[in-house]
C-alpha positions in Angstrom: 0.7 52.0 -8.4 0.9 50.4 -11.8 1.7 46.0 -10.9 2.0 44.0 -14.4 0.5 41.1 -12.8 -2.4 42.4 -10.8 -0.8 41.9 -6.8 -0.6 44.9 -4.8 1.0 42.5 -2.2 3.3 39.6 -3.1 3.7 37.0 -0.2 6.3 34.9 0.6 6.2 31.3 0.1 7.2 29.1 3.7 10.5 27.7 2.5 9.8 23.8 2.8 12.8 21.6 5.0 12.8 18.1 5.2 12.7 16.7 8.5 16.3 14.5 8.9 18.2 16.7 11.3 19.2 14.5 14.5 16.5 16.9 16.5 14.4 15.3 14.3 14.7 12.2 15.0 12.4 11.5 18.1 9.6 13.1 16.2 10.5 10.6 13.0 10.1 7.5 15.4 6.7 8.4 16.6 5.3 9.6 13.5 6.6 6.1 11.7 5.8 4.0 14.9 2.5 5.6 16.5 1.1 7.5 14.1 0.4 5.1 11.0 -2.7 2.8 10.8 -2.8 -0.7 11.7 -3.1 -2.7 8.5 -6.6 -4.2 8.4 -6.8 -7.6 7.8 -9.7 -8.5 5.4 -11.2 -12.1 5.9 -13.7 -13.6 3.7 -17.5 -13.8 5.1 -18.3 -17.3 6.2 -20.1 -19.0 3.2 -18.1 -16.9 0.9 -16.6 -20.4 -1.0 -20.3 -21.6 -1.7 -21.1 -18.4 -2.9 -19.1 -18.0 -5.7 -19.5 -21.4 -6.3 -23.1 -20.9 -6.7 -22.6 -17.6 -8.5 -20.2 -19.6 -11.0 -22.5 -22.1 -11.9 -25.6 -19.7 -12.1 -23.9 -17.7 -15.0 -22.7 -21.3 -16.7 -26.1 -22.6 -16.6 -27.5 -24.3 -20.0 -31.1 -24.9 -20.6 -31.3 -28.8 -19.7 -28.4 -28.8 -17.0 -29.8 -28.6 -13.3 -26.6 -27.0 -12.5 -24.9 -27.7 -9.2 -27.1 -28.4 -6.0 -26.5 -27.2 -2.6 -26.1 -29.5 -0.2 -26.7 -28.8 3.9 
C-alpha cells in the first residue's frame, strides 16, 4: 500500500459542540456555580507597613544619615 503521507490509518477527529442546548443548561449552572474556585483573598502579613518602611529607608541611606529608627 503506497500512502503519500506515511498513515496506514487515518483517524477521525471528535467533532467539538459547544455546550448551549437547553439540556445543557443544568450542567452550565453547576459548572459556573460549584465548580470554580473561591477567589482567595490576599491580606498583607502583620508588620508588613514597617517593613517596607524599613526596607525604603535602608536602600535611601547616605553615609552620615542614621536613617529612620524603629520605635516599639
Amino acid at each position: 500500500m503506497n500512502n503519500d503521507n506515511c498513515d496506514l490509518v487515518k483517524l477521525r477527529r471528535p467533532k467539538w459542540l459547544p455546550v448551549t442546548g437547553p439540556v445543557q443548561t443544568e450542567l452550565l449552572a453547576i459548572v459556573r456555580n460549584d465548580l470554580r474556585p473561591m477567589p482567595v483573598e490576599h491580606k498583607p502579613p502583620t508588620g508588613a507597613a514597617q517593613n517596607r518602611l524599613d526596607f525604603e529607608a535602608a536602600i535611601t541611606h547616605r553615609p552620615g544619615d542614621p536613617g529612620l529608627s524603629r520605635s516599639m
